[in-house]
PLY file of the C-alpha trace (Angstrom):
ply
format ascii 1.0
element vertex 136
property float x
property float y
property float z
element edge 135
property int vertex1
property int vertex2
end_header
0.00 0.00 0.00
1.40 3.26 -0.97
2.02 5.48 2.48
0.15 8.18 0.84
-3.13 6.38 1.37
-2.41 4.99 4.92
-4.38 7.64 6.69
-7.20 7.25 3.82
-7.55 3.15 5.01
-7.50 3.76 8.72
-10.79 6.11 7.80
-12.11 3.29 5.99
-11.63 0.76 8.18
-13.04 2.91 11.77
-16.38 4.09 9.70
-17.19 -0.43 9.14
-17.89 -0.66 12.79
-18.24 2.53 15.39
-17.47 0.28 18.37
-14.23 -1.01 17.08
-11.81 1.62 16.45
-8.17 1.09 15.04
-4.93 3.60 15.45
-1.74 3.62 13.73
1.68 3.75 14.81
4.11 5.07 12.12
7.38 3.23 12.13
10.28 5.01 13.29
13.06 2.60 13.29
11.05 -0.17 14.54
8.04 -1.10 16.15
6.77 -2.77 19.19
3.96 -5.56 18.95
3.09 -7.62 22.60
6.74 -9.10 23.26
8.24 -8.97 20.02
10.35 -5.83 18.81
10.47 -5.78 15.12
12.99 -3.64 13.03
14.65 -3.17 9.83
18.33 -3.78 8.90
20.32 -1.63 6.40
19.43 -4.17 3.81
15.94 -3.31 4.57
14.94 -7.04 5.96
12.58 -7.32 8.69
14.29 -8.52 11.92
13.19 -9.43 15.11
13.47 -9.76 18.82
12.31 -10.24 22.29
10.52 -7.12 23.85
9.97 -6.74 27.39
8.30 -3.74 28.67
10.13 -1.45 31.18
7.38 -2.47 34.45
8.50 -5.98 33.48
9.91 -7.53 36.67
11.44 -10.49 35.45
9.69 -12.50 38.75
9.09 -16.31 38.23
7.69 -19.10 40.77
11.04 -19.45 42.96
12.54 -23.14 42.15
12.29 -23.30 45.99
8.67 -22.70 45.77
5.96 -25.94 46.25
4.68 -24.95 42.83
4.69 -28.20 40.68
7.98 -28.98 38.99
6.25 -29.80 35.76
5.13 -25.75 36.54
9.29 -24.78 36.77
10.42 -26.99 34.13
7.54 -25.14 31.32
8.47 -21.78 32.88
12.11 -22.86 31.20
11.04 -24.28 28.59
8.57 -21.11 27.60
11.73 -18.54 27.77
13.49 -20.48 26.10
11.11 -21.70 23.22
10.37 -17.74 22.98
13.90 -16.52 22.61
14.42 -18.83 19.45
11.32 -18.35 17.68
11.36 -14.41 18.28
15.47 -13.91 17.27
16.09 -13.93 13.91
19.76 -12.84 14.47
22.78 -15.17 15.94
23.06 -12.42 17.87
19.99 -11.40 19.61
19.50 -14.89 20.68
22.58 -15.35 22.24
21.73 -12.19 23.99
17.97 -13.27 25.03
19.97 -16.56 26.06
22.01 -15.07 28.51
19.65 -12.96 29.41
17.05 -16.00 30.42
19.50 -17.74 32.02
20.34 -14.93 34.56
17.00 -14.16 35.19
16.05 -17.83 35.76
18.96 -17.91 38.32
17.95 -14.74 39.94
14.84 -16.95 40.97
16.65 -19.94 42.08
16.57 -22.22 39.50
19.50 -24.81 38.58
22.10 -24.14 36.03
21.52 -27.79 35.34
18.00 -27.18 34.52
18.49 -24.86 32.25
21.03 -26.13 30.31
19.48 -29.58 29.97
16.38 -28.02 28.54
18.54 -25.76 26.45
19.71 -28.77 24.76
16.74 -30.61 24.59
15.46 -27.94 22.88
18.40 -26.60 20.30
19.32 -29.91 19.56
16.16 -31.63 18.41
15.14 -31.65 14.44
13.06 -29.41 13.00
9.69 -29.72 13.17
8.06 -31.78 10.42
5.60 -29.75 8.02
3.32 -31.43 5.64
3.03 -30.30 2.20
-0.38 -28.57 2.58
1.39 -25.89 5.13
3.18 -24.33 2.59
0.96 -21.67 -0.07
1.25 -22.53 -3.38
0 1
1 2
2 3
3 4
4 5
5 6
6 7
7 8
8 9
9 10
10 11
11 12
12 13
13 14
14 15
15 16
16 17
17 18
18 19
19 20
20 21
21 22
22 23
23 24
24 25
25 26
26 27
27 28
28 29
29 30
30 31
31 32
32 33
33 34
34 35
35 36
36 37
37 38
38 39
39 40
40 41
41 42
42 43
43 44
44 45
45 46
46 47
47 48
48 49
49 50
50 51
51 52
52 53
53 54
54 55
55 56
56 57
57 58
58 59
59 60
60 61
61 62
62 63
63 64
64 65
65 66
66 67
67 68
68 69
69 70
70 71
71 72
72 73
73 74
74 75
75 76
76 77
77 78
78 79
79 80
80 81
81 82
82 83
83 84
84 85
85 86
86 87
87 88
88 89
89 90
90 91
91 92
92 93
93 94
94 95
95 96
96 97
97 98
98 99
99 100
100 101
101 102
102 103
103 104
104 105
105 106
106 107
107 108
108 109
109 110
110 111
111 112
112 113
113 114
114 115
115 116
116 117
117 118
118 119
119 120
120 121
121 122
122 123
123 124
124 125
125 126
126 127
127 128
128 129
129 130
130 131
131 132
132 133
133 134
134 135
């Protein structure tokens, strides 16, 4: 869509229902969408990464807690399932790695933990996809 006619569409689209209305945010470098940070590179690619608010307090179950460990171990598992399929650079998921990692040790968990589910996780195949997934 040519930017001329963004401000045009977002007319359109808040006069097909009065008690839904839509705003736009103009990118300025990147934007910000629930947890995921989303920018361009020189090359003008679409990149992204993990987002976390500022109020975010980084506060999990303690490992120490009596939640469930089945609870602790998907609270792993989560950050770390989130940091790979929201970096699409080497580089800002080694950061979100390290990042996770400290945090999860900031609320007691093992370094064994982590790293066992950090290799279950990187070292599995990819997923299989059936034919119909893909458009044609």
């Amino acid at each position: 869509m040519k930017r001329s006619k963004l401000s045009e569409f977002l007319t359109h689209l808040n006069t097909i229902e009065s008690s839904i209305q839509f705003t736009m945010e103009k990118e300025k470098g990147c934007l910000l969408f629930s947890d995921l940070l989303i920018k361009r590179s020189p090359s003008g690619h679409l990149l992204s990464a993990v987002y976390r608010k500022p109020t975010q307090s980084d506060r999990y179950p303690n490992f120490r807690s009596e939640h469930p460990i089945q609870h602790k171990q998907s609270i792993v598992t989560t950050l770390l399932e989130r940091a790979k399929k929201l970096s699409s650079t080497t580089q800002d998921l080694n950061s979100e790695l390290r990042y996770v990692k400290r945090t999860l040790l900031l609320n007691g968990y093992l370094k064994w933990m982590i790293k066992d589910k950090k290799k279950k996780q990187y070292n599995r195949p990819p997923e299989f996809r059936s034919k119909s997934f893909y458009l044609t």
